[in-house]
NUMARTOR-427877 format. One record per residue (C-alpha): x, y, z. Coordinates in steps of 0.001 Angstrom, whole numbers, always signed. Example, Ala and Ser with C-alpha at 12.3 -4.5 7.8 and 13.67 -1.06 7.14 Angstrom:
<nodes>
+---------+---------+---------+
:      px :      py :      pz :
+---------+---------+---------+
:  +12300 :   -4500 :   +7800 :
:  +13670 :   -1060 :   +7140 :
+---------+---------+---------+
</nodes>
This chain:
<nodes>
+---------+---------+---------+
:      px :      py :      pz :
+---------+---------+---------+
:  -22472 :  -23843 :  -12680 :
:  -22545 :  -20229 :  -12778 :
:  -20625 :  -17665 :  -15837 :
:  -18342 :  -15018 :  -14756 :
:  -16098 :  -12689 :  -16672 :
:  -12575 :  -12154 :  -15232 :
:  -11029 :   -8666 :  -16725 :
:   -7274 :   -8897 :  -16370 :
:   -5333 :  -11802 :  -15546 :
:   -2336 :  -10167 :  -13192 :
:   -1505 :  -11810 :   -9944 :
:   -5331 :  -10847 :   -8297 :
:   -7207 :  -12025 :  -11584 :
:   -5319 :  -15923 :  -11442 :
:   -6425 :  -15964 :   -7447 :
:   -9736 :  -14934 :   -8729 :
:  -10130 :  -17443 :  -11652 :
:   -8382 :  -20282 :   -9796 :
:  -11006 :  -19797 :   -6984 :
:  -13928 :  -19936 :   -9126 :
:  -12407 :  -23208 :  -10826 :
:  -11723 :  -24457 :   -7570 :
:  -15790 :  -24371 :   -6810 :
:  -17026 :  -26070 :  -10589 :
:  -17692 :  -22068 :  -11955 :
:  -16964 :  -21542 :  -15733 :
:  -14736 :  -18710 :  -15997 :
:  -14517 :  -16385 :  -19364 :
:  -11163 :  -14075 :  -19277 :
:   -9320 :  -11539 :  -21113 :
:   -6175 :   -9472 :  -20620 :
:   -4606 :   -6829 :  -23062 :
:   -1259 :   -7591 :  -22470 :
:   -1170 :  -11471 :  -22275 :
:   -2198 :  -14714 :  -24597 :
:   -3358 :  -17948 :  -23446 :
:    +144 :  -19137 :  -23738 :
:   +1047 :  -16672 :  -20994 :
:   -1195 :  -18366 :  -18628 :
:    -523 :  -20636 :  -15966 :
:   -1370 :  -24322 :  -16550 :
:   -4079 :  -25061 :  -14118 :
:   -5874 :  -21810 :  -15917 :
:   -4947 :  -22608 :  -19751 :
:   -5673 :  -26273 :  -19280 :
:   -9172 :  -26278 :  -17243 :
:  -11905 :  -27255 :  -19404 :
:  -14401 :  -24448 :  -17357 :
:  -11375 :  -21928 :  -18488 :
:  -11904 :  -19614 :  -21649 :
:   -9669 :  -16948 :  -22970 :
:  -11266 :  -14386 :  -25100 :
:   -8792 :  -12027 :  -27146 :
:   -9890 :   -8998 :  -28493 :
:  -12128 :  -10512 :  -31704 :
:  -14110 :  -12298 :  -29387 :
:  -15075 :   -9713 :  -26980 :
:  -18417 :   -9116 :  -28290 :
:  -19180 :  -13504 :  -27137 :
:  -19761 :  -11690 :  -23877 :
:  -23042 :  -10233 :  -24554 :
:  -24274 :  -14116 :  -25158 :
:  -22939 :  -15215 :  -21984 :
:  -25365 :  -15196 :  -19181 :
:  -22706 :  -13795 :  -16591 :
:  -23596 :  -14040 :  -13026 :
:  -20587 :  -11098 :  -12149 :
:  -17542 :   -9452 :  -13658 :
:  -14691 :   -9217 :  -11666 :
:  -12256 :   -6476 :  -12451 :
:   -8584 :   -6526 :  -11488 :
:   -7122 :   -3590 :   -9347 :
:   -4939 :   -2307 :  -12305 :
:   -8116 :   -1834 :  -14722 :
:   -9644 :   +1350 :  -14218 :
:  -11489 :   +1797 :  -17804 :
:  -12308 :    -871 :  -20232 :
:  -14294 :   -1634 :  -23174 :
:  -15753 :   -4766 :  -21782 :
:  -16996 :   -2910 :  -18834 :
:  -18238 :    -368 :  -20875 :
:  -20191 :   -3258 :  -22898 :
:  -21737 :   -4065 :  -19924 :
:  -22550 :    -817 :  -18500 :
:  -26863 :    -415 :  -18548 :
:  -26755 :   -4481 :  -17737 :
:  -27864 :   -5916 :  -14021 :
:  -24776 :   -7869 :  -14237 :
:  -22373 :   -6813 :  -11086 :
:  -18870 :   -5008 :  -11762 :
:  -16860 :   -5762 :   -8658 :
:  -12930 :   -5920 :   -7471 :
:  -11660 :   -9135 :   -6209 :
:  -12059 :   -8059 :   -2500 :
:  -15777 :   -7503 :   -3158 :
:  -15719 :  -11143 :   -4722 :
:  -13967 :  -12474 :   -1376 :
:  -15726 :  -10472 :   +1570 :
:  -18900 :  -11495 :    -247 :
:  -17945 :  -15100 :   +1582 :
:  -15731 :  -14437 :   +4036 :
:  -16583 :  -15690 :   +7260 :
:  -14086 :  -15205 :   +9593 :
:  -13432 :  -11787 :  +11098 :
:  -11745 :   -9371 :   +8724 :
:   -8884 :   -5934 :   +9199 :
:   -8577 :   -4009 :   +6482 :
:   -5796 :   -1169 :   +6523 :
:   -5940 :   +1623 :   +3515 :
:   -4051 :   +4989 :   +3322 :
:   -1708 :   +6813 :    +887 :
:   +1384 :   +5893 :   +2691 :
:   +2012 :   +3231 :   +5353 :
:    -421 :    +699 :   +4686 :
:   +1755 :   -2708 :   +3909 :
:   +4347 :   -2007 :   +6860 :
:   +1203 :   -1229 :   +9053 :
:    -335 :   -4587 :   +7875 :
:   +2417 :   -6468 :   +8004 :
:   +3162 :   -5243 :  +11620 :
:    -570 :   -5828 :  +12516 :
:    -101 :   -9530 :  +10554 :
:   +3715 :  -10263 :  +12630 :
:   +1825 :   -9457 :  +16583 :
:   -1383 :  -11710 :  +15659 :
:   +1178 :  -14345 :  +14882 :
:   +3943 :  -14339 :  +17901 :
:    +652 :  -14248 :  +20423 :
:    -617 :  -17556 :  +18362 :
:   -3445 :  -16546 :  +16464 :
:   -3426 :  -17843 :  +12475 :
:   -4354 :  -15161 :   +9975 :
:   -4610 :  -14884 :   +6556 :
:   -1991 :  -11870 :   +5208 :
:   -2366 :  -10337 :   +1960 :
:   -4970 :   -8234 :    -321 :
:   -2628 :   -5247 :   -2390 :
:     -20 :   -6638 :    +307 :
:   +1923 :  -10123 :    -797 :
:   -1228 :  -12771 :   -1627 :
:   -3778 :  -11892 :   -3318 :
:   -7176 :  -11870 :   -1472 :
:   -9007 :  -14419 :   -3163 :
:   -6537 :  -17025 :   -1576 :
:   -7842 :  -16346 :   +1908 :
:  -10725 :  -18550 :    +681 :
:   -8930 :  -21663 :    -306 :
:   -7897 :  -22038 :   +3042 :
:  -10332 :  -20266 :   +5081 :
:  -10747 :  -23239 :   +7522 :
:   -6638 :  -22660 :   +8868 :
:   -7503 :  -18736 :   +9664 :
:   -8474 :  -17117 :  +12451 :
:   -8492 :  -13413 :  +11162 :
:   -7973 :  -12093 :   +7544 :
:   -6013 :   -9022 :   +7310 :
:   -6084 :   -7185 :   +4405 :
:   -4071 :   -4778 :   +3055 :
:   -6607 :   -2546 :    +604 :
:   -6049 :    -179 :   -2461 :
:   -7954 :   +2590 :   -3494 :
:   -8335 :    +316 :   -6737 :
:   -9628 :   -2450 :   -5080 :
:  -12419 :     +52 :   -2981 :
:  -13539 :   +1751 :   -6270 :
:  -15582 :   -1121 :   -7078 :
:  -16615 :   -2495 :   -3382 :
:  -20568 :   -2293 :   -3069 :
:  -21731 :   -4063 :     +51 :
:  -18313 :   -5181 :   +1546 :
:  -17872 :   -5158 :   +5146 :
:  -14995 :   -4852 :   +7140 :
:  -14463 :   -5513 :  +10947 :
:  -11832 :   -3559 :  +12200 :
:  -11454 :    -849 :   +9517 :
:   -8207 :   +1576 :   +9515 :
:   -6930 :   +4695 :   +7479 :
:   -4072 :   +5906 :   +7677 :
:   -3467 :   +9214 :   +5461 :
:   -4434 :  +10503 :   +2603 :
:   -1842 :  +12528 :    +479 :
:   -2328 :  +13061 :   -3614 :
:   -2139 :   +9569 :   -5199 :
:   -3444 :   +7955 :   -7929 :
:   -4554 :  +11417 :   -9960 :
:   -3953 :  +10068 :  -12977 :
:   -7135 :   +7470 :  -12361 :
:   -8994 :   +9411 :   -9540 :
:   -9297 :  +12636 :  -10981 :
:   -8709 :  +14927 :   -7672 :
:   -8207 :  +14707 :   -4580 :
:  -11976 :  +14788 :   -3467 :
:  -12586 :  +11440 :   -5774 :
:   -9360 :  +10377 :   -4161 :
:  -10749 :  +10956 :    -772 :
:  -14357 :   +9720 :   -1475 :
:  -13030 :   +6012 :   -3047 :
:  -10767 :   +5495 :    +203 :
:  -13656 :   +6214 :   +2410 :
:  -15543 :   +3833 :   +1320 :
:  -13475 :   +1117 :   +3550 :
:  -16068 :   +2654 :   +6439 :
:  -19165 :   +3092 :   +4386 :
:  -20467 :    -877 :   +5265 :
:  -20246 :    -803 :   +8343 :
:  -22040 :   -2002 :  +11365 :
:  -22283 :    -378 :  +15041 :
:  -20378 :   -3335 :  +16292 :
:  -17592 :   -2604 :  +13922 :
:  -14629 :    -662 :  +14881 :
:  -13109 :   +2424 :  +12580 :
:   -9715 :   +3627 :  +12830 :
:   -8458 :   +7146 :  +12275 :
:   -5734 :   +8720 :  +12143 :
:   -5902 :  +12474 :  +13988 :
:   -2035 :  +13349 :  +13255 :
:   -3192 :  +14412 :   +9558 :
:   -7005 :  +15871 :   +9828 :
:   -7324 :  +17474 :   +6983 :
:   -8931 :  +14706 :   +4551 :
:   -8947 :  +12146 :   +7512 :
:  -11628 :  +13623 :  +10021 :
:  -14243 :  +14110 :   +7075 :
:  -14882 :  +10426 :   +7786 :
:  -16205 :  +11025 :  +11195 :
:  -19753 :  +12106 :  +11412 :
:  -20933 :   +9546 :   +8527 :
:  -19635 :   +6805 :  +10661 :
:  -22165 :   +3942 :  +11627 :
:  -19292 :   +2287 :  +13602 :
:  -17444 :   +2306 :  +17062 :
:  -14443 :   +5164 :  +16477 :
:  -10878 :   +4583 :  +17426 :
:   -8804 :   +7534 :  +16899 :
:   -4667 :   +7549 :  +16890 :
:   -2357 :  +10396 :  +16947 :
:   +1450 :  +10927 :  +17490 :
:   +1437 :  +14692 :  +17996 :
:     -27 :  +15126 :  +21254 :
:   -2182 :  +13559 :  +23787 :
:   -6109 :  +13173 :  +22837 :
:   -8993 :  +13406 :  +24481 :
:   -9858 :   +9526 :  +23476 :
:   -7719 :   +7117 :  +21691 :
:   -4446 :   +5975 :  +21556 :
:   -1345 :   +8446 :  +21459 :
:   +2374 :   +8721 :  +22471 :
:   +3794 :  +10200 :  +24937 :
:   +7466 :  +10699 :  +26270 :
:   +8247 :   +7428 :  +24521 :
:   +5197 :   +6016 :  +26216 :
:   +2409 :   +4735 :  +23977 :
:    -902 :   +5290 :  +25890 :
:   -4201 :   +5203 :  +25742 :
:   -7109 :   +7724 :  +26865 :
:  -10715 :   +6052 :  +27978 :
:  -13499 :   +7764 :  +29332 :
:  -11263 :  +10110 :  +30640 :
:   -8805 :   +8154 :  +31854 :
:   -4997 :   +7457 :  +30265 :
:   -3519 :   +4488 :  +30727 :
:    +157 :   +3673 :  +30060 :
:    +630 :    +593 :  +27531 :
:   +3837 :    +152 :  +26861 :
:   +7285 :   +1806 :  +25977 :
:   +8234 :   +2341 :  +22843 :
:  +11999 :   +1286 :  +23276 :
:  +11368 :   -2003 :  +21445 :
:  +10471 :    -152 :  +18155 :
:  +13099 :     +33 :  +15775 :
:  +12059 :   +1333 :  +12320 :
:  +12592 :   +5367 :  +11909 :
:  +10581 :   +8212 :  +11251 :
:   +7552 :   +9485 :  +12686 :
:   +5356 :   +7959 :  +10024 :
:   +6819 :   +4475 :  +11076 :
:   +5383 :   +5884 :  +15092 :
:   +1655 :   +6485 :  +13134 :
:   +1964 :   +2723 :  +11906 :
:   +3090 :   +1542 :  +15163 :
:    +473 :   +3184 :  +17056 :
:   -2302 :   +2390 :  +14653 :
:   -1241 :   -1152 :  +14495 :
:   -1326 :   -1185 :  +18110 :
:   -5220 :    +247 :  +18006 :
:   -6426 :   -2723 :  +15586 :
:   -4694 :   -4644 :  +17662 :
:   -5934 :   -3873 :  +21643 :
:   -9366 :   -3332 :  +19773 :
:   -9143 :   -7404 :  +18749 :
:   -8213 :   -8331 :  +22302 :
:   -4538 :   -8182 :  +22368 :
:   -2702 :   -7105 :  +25328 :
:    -358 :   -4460 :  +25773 :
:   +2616 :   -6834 :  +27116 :
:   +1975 :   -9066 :  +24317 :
:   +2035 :   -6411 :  +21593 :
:   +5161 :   -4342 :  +22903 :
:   +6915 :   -8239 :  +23076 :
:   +6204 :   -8775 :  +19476 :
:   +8069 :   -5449 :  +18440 :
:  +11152 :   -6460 :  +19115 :
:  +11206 :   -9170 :  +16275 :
:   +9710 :   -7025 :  +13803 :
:  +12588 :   -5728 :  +10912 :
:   +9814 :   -3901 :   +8353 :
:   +9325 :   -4493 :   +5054 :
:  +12128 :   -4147 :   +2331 :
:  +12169 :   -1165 :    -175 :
:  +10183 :    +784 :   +2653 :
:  +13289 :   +3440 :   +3932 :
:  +15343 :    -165 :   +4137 :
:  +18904 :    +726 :   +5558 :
:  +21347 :   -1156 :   +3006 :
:  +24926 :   -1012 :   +4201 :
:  +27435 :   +1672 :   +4965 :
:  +30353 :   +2307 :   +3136 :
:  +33430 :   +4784 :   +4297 :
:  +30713 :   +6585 :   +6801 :
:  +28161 :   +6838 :   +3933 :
:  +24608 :   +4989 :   +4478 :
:  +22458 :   +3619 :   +1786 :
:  +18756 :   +3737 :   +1997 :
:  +16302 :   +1961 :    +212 :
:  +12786 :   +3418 :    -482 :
:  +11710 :   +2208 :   -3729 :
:   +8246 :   +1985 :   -2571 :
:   +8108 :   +5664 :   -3013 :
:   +6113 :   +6509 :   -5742 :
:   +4635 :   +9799 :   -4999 :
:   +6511 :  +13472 :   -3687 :
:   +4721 :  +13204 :    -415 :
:   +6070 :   +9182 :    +211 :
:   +9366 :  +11090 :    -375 :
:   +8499 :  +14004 :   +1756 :
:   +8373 :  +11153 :   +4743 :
:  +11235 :   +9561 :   +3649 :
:  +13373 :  +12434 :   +4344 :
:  +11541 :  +13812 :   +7329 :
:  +12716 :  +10203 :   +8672 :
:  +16382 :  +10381 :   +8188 :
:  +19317 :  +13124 :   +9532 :
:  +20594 :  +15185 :   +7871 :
:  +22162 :  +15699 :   +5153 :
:  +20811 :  +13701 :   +2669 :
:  +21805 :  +12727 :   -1173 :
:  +18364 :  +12368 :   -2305 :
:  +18021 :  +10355 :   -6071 :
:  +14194 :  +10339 :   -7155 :
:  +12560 :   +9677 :  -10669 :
:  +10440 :   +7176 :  -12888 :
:   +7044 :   +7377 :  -13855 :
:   +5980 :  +10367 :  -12572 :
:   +2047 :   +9835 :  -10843 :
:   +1290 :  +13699 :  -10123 :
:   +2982 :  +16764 :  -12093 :
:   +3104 :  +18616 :   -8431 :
:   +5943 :  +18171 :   -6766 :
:   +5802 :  +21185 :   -4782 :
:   +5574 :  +19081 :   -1209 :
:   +9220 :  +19031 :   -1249 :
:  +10161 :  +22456 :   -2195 :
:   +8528 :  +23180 :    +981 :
:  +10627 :  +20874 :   +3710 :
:  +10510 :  +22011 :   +6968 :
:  +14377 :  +21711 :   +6782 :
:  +15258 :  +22283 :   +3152 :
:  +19104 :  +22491 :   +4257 :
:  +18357 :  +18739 :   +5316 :
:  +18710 :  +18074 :   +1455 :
:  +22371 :  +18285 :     +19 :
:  +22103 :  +17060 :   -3345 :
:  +19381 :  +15869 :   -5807 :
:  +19903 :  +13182 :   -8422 :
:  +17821 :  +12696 :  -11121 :
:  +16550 :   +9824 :  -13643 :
:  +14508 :   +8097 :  -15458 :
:  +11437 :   +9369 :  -17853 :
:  +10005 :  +12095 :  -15189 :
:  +13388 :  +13449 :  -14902 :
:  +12891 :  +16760 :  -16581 :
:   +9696 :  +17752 :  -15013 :
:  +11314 :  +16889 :  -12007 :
:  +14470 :  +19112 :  -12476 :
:  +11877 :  +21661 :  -13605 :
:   +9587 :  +21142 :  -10557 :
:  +12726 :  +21161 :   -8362 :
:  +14752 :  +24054 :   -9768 :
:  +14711 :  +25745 :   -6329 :
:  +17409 :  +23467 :   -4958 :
:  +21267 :  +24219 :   -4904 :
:  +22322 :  +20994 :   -6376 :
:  +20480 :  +19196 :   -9043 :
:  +21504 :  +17110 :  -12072 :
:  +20142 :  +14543 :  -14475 :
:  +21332 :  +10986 :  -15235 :
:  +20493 :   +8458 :  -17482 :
:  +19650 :   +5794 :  -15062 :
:  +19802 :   +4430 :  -11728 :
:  +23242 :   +3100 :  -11738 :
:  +24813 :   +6479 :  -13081 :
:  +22979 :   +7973 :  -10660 :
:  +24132 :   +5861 :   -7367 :
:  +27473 :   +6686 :   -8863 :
:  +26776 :  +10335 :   -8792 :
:  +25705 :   +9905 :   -5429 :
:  +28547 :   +8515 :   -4427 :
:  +30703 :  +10970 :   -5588 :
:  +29011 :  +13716 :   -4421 :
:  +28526 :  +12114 :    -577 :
:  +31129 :  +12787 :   +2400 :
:  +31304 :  +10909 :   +5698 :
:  +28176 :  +11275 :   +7708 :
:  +25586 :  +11725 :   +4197 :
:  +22945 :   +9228 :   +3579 :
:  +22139 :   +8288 :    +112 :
:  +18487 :   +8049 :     +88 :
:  +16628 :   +6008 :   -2935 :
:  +13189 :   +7508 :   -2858 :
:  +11976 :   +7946 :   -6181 :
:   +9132 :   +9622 :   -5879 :
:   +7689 :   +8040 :   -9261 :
:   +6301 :   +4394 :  -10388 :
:   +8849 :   +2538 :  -11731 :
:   +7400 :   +1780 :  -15065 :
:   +9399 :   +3818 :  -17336 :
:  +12590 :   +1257 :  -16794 :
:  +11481 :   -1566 :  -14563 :
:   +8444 :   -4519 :  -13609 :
:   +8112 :   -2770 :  -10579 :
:   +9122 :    -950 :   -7516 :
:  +10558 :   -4211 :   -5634 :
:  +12806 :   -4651 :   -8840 :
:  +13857 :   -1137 :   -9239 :
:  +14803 :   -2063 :   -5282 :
:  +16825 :   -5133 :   -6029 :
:  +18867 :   -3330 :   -8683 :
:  +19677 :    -320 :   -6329 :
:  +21282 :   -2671 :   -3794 :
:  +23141 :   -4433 :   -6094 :
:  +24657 :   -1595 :   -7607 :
:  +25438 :    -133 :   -4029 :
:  +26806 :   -3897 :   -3041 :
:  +29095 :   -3660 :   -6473 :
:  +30604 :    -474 :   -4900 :
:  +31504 :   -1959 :   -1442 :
:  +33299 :   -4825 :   -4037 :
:  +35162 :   -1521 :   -5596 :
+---------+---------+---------+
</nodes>
């Protein structure tokens, strides 16, 4: 039996600690914002299970700890500073599971894009009858791929720039970014810490091992290339490349050695914008690169409805359409967001504000495409501050004043756009309930 030290006890920390329960491990936790009475039973219960509240913090420098495993949300605390100078490993949960992980492993990273990208990936292993293993910072946490490693084919992984911070030797085989946009400032720094932490989904591995990039946004994304040990796979929907995978009059294609190849037509892909064409045609890469065939990837669109809170279309009402992009948590997710949709656009935004920039959409290639701007929530007036350019801007309270705003202010033809731009902290658990409560209020107006 081997001591380890669980900091935080969120959805990733439980996986973690049940795991290590699961294998006879004793397990020493803590989290700031929870008791023991907070805990699930199987945790609060197991006899290998201690809780350590603040007072006790200093038991740690007794315990002979084989690791400390940090959850994603953790960026600085005490107890890692306590063991800071010590030979005792500080790792993220993914470390933890692609330390063991056997079977072959995707992981998928980027500012924006990443979960409907995995998910997509996830849905066309599935309808062509291969068993994988979906989650990471996407749905199940990571440590649960190993409870049930034996039922899996592939993992697929969905990975943070929180979870990468603390990887040291983990190794991915089919490795993909998307983007990189500001994100994460707050913990990061800049954007070159930003950009450094993400590229670390490469920096393990192998020849054999295939690394995805994505050429439509080369600014941050091409600084990856010549410290690559690994096979490249480049993706791009803004023109044809020389190599890789592109699209092309509503063809998606591919370019080898010269010579382009026609995979499949694009008709079967539903979900708008062009981002949603980058996650298509990345997914697509992973995808031929793990031995799927074309037919049996553009067969698998059709069935595939996206993720909710990701620019999710929630009803029409007298000629007005209702989107849903709570996921949006930073100006340039937003940015997308409207790039995706006609025009014109009601656009509400605020929250927790990430970045105090927000100059990425003062700077729309159509800025006319943006009728109205609704504000609310705690980042409100920086946000009517950062904003001031626009015509039509105004502050609310909260999200159901503004939806009513909206309303009020849309004509036959307008789209009212939820992208907030901001975390949802400031008034709700998180972005999927900040989500929820949108569509209810817009359901309680078709009832109106």
């Amino acid at each position: 039996m081997s001591d380890y030290l669980v900091i935080g006890l969120g959805k990733a920390g439980v996986s973690v600690a049940r795991l290590l329960l699961s294998r006879g491990e004793r397990v020493w936790a803590t989290d700031d914002y929870k008791t023991i009475h907070e805990l699930p039973a199987f945790l609060a219960r197991n006899p290998n299970f201690s809780f350590l509240i603040k007072s006790e913090w200093q038991k740690v420098k007794d315990i002979p700890l084989a690791k400390c495993i940090v959850s994603p949300g953790i960026g600085q605390h005490p107890l890692i500073d306590e063991l800071s100078g010590t030979r005792i490993p500080v790792i993220s949960d993914l470390e933890l599971v692609m330390e063991e992980l056997k079977i072959p492993t995707i992981a998928i990273t980027g500012s924006n894009g990443k979960s409907t990208t995995t998910a997509l990936v996830s849905h066309i292993f599935k309808e062509n009858g291969i068993s994988v293993f979906t989650g990471g910072n996407f749905g199940t946490p990571a440590a649960e791929v190993l409870l049930g490693e034996a039922a899996f084919e592939w993992a697929i992984l969905e990975v943070s720039s929180f979870q990468l911070e603390r990887v040291i030797n983990a190794r991915f085989h089919i490795a993909a970014l998307l983007n990189i946009f500001p994100n994460h400032l707050d913990r990061h720094g800049d954007m070159e810490n930003y950009f450094s932490v993400k590229r670390k989904i490469f920096v393990n591995q192998r020849k054999e091992d295939i690394a995805v990039i994505n050429l439509t946004h080369p600014q941050w994304v091409t600084k990856n290339i010549p410290d690559l040990k690994s096979q490249l796979v480049t993706f791009s929907v803004t023109g044809a490349l020389q190599e890789g995978f592109f699209i092309d009059q509503n063809q998606l294609c591919e370019k080898k050695s010269g010579i382009k190849k026609i995979l499949f037509h694009i008709s079967g892909w539903s979900l708008p914008g062009k981002h949603n064409l980058e996650n298509l045609t990345c997914a697509t890469a992973i995808c031929r690169r793990a031995g799927i065939s074309p037919d049996a990837i553009a067969n698998s669109l059709h069935s595939f409805r996206g993720l909710p809170h990701r620019l999710e279309k929630v009803c029409e009402i007298e000629g007005i359409t209702f989107f849903n992009d709570s996921k949006s948590t930073t100006p340039s997710a937003t940015k997308v967001a409207l790039e995706a949709l006609n025009k014109p656009i009601i656009l509400i935004m605020g929250g927790r504000a990430k970045v105090k920039d927000f100059s990425e959409l003062t700077a729309l290639s159509e800025p006319d495409k943006v009728k109205a701007i609704i504000l609310f929530g705690e980042s409100a007036p920086l946000l009517y501050q950062s904003l001031s350019g626009f015509y039509d801007l105004s502050l609310c309270s909260d999200l159901e004043e503004a939806v009513q705003q909206a309303f009020l202010k849309a004509s036959k033809g307008d789209s009212i756009l939820l992208s907030p731009g901001c975390t949802s902290w400031d008034q709700y658990k998180n972005f999927e309930e900040r989500g929820e409560h949108f569509k209810n209020i817009v359901h309680e107006l078709v009832k109106g």
